[in-house]
N, CA and C atoms as a LAMMPS dump frame, in Angstrom:
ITEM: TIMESTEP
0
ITEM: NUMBER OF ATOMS
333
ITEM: BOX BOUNDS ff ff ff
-5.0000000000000000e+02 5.0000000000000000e+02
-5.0000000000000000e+02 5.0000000000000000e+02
-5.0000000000000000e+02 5.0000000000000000e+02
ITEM: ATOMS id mol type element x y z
1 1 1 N 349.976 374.324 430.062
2 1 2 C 349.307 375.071 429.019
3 1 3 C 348.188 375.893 429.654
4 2 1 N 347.651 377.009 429.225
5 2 2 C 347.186 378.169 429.597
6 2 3 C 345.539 377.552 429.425
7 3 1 N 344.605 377.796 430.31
8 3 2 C 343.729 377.219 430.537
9 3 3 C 342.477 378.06 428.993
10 4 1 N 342.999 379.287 428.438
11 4 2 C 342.658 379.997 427.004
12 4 3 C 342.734 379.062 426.088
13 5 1 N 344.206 378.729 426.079
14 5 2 C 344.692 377.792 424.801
15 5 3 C 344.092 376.154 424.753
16 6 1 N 343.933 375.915 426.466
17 6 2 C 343.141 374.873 426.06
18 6 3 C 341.352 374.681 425.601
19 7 1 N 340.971 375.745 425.87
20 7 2 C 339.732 376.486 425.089
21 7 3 C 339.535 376.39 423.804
22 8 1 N 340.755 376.58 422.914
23 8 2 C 340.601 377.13 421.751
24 8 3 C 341.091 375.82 421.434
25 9 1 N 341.971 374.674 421.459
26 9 2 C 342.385 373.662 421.686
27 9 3 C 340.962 372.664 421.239
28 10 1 N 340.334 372.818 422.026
29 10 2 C 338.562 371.981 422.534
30 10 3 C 337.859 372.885 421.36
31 11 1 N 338.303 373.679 420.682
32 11 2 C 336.512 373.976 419.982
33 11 3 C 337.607 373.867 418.878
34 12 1 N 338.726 373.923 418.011
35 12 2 C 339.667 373.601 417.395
36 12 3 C 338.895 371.975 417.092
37 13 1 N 339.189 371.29 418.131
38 13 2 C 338.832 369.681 417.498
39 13 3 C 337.735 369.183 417.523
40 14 1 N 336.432 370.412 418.107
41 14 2 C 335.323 369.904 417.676
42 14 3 C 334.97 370.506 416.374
43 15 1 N 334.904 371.528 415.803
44 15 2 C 334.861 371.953 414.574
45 15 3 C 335.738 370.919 413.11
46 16 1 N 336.765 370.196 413.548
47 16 2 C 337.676 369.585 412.777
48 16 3 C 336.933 367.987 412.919
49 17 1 N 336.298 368.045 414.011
50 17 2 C 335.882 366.388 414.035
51 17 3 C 334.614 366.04 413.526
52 18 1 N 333.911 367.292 414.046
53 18 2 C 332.438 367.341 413.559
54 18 3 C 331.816 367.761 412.003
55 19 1 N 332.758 368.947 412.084
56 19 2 C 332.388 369.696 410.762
57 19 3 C 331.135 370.949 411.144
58 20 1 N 331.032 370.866 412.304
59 20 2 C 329.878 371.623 412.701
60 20 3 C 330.149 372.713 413.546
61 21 1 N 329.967 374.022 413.836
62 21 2 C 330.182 375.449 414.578
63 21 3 C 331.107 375.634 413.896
64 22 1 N 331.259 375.94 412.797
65 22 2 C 332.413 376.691 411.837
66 22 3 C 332.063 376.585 410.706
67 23 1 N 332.921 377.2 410.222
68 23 2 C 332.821 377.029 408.14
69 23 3 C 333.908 376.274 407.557
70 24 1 N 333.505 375.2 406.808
71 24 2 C 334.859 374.228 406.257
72 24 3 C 334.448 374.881 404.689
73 25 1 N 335.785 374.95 404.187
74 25 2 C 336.056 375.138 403.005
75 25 3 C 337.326 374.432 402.478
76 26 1 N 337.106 374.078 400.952
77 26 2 C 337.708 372.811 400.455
78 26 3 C 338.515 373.922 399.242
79 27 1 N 339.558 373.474 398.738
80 27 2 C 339.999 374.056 397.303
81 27 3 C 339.66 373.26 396.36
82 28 1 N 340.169 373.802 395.119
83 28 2 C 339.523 373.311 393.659
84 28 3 C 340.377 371.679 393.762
85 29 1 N 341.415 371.476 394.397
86 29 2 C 341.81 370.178 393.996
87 29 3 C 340.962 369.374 395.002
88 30 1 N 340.182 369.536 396.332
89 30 2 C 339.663 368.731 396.979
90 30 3 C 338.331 368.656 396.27
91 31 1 N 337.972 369.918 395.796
92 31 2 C 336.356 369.736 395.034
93 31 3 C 336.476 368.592 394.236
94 32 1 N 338.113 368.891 393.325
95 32 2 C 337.676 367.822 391.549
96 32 3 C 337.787 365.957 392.26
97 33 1 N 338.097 366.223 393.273
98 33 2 C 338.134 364.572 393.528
99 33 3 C 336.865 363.727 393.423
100 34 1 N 336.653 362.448 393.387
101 34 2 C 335.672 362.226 393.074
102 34 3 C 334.579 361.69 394.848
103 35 1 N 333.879 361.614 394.781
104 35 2 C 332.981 361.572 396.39
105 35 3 C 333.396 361.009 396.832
106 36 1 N 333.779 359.719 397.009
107 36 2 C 334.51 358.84 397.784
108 36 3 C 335.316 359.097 397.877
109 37 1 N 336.568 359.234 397.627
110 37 2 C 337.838 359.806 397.963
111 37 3 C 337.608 361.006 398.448
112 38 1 N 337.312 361.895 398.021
113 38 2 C 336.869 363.334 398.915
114 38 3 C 336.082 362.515 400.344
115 39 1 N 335.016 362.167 400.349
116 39 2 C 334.762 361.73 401.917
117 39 3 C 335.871 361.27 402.725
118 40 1 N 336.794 359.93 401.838
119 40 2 C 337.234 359.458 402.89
120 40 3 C 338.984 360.535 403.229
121 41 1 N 339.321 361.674 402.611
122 41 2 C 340.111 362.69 403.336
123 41 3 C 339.396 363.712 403.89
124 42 1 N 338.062 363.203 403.848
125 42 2 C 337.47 363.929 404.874
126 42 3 C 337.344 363.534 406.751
127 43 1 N 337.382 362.297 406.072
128 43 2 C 337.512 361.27 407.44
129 43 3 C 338.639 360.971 407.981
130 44 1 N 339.748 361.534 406.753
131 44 2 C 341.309 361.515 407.665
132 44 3 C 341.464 363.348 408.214
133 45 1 N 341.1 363.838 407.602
134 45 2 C 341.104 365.011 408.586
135 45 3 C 340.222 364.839 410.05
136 46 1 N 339.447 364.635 409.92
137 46 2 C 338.513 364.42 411.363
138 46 3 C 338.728 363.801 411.904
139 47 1 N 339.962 362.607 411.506
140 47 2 C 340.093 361.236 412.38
141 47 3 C 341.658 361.716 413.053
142 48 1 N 342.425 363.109 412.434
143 48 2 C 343.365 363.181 412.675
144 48 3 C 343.792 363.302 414.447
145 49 1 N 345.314 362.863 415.108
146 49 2 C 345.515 362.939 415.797
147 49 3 C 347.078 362.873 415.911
148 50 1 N 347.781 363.443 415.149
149 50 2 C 349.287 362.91 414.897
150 50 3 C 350.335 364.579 415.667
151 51 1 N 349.663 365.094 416.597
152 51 2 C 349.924 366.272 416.693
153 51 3 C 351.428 366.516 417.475
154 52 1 N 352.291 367.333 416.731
155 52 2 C 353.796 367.2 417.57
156 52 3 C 353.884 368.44 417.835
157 53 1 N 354.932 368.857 418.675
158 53 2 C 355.347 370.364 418.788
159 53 3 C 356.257 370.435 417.153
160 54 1 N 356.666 370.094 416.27
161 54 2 C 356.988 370.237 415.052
162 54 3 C 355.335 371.167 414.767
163 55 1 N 354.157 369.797 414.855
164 55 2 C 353.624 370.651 413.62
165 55 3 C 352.385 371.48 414.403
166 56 1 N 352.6 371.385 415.568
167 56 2 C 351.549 372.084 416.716
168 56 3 C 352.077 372.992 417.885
169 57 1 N 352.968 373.746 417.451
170 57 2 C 353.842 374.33 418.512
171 57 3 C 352.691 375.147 419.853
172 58 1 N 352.128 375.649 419.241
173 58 2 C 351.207 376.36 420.038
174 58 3 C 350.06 375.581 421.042
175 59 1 N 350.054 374.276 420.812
176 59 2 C 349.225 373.493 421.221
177 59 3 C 347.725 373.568 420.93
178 60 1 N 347.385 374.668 419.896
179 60 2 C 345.592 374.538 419.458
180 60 3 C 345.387 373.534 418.522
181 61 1 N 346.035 372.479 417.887
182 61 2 C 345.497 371.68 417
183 61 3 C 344.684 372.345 416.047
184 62 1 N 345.325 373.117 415.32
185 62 2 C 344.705 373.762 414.46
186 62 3 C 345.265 374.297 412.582
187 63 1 N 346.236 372.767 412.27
188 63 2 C 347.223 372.144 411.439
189 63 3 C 347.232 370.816 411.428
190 64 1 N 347.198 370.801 410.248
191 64 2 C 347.485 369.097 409.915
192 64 3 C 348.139 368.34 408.538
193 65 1 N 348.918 367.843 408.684
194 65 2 C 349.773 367.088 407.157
195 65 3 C 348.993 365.853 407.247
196 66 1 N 348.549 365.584 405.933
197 66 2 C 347.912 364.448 405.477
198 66 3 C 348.811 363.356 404.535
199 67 1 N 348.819 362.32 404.32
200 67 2 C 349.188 361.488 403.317
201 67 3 C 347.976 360.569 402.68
202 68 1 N 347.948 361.351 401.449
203 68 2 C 346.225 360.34 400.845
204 68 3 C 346.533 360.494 399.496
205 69 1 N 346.402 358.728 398.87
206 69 2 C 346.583 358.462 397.786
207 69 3 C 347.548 359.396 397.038
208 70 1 N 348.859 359.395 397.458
209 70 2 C 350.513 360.276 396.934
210 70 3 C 350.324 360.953 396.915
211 71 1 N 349.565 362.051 397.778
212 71 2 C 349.893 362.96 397.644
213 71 3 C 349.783 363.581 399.405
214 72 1 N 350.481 364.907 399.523
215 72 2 C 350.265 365.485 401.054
216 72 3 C 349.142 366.162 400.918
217 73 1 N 348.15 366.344 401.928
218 73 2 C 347.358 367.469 402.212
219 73 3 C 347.286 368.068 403.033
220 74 1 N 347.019 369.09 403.512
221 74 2 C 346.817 370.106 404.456
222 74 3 C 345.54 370.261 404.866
223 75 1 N 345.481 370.384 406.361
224 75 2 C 343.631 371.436 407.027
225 75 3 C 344.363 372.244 407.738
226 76 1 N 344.032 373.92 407.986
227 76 2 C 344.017 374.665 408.58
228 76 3 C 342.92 374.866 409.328
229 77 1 N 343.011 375.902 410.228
230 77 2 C 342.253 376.248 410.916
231 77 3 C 342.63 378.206 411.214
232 78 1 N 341.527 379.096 410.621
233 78 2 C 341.858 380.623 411.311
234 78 3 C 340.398 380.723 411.681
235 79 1 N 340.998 381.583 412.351
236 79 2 C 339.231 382.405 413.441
237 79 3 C 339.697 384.074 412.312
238 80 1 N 337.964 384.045 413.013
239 80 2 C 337.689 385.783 412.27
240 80 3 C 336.793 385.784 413.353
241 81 1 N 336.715 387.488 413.111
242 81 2 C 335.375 387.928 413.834
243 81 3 C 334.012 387.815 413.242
244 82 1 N 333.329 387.075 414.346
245 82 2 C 332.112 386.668 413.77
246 82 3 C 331.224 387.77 413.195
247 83 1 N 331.037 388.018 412.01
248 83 2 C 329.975 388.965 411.136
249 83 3 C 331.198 389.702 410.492
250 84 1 N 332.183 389.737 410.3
251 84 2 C 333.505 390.393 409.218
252 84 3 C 333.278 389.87 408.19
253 85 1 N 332.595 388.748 407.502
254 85 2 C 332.711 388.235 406.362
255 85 3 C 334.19 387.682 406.084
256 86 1 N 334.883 387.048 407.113
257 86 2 C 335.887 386.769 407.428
258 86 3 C 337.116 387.948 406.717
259 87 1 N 336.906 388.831 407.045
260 87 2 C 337.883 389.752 406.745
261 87 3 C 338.682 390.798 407.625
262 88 1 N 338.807 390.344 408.898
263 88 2 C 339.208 390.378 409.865
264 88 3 C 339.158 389.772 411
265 89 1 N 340.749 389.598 411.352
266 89 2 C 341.343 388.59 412.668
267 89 3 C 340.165 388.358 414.097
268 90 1 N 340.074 386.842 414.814
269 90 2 C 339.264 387.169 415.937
270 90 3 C 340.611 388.262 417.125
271 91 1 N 339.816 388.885 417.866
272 91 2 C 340.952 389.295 419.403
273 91 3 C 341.09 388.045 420.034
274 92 1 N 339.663 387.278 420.365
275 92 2 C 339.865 386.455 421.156
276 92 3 C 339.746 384.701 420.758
277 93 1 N 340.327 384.25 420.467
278 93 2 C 339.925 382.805 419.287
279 93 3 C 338.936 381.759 420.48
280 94 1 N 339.211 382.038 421.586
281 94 2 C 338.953 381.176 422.752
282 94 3 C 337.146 381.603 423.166
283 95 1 N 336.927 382.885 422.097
284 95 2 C 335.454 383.034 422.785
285 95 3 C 334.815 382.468 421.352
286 96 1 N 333.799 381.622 421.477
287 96 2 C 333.341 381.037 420.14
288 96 3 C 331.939 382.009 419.934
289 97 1 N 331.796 383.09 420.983
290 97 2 C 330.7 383.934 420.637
291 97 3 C 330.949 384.767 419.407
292 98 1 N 332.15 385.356 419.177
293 98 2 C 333.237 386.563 418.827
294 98 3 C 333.711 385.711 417.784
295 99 1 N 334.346 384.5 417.612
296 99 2 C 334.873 383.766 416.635
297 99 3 C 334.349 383.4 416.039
298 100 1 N 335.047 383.177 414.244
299 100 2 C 333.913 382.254 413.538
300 100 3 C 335.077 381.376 413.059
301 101 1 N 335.492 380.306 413.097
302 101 2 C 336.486 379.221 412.646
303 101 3 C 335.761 378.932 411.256
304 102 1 N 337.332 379.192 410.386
305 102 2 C 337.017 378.039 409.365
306 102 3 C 337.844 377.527 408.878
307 103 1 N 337.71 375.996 408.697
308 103 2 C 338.737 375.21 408.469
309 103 3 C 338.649 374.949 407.129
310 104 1 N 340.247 375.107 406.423
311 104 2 C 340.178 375.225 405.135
312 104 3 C 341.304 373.787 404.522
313 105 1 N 340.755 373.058 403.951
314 105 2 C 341.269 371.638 403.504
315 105 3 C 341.761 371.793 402.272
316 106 1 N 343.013 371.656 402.088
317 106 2 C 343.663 371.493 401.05
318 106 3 C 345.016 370.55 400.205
319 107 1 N 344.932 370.55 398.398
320 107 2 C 346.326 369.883 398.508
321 107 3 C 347.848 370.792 399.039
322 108 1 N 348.895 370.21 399.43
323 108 2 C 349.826 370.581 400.044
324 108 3 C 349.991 371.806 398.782
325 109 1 N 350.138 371.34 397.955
326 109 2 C 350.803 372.431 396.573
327 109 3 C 350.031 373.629 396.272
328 110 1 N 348.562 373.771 396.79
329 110 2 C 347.967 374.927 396.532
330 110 3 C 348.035 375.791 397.944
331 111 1 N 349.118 376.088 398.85
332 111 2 C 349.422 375.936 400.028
333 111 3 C 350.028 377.425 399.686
């Protein structure tokens, strides 16, 4: 693997583990949950590690299928250019100067 991808790879799972150097955003079905349950699929996203070439082909860890209380969920991960108001793509995802990650947590069905 390309010494880029493992760059983007490393700030991919610190943003997903930490919650910190990026923007996490939740949808309306992760908001209506109630705190505890919202924390603790918060703690299965951050705790995640189930990564295959199925659901990680690219190798950035930057996807994830959840199973919490019947239902699937999803976290993504896209870069923008930092100051776009995320409204345009990063060039480079691997420079975290230029990038702004945000990981967006959701149920599978609002997908």
């Amino acid at each position: 693997m390309s010494e880029q991808k493992l760059k983007i790879r490393a700030l991919n799972d610190h943003v997903r583990r930490s919650f910190l150097f990026g923007r996490v955003v939740m949808t309306s079905a992760v908001s209506a949950l109630p705190d505890e349950a919202m924390q603790a699929l918060f703690m299965e996203v951050q705790t995640f590690e189930e990564f295959t070439p199925d659901n990680d082909p690219h190798g950035e860890h930057d996807f994830g299928a959840i199973q919490f209380r019947g239902n699937t969920w999803f976290w993504k991960i896209d870069y923008f250019k930092r100051g776009s108001e995320c409204t345009l793509g990063s060039d480079d995802p691997s420079n975290s100067d230029e990038t702004e990650r945000v990981l967006t947590i959701m149920r599978a069905d609002e997908y």
